[in-house]
N, C-alpha and C positions, 0 to 999 in steps of 0.2 A: 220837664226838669232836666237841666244840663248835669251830666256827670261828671266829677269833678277826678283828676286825678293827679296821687301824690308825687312829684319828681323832686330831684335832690340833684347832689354831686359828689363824688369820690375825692377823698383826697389823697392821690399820688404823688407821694416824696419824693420816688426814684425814676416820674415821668417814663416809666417802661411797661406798656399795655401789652405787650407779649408776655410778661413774665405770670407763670403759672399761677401764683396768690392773687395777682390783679385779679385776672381773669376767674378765678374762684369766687374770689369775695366779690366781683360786678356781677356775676350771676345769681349769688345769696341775697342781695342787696335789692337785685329786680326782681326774683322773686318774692321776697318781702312787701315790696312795695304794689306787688300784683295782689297780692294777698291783701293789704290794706283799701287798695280800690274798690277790691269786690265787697267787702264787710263795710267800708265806708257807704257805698253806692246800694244796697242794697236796702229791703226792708226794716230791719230789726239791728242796730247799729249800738253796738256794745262795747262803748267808750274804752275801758280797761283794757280790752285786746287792742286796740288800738293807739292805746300810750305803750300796754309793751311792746307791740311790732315797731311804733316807732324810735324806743329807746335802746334795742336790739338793732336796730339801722346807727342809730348813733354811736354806738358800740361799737360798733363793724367799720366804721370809716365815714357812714354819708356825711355831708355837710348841706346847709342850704337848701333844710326841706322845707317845702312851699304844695301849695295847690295852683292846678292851673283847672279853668271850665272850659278849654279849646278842646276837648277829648271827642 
């Protein structure tokens, strides 16, 4: 079984990946989304955390979350 994993995209207004808050919120955001792989990918897969991890990303900024199986 291929493992499937959740990628997305930031939305940057001010196009500045130095500035402190990007750089915050890109590390909450992969975090999140590591957190979603492992409980996606895993044995016992418990839907509800994974609409909130996901709605929590969209909160935060992702856009254009998808799965990829090239993991």
């Amino acid at each position: 079984m291929a493992k499937k994993a959740l990628k997305y995209d930031i939305a940057n207004l001010t196009n500045d990946t130095n500035y402190p808050g990007y750089i915050r919120n890109a590390g909450y955001l992969e975090g999140l989304a590591h957190m979603f792989d492992y409980i996606n990918n895993g044995n016992t897969v418990n839907n509800e955390i994974l609409v909130y991890i996901t709605d929590e990303m969209t909160r935060k900024g992702a856009i254009n979350l998808r799965y990829n199986d090239d993991v």
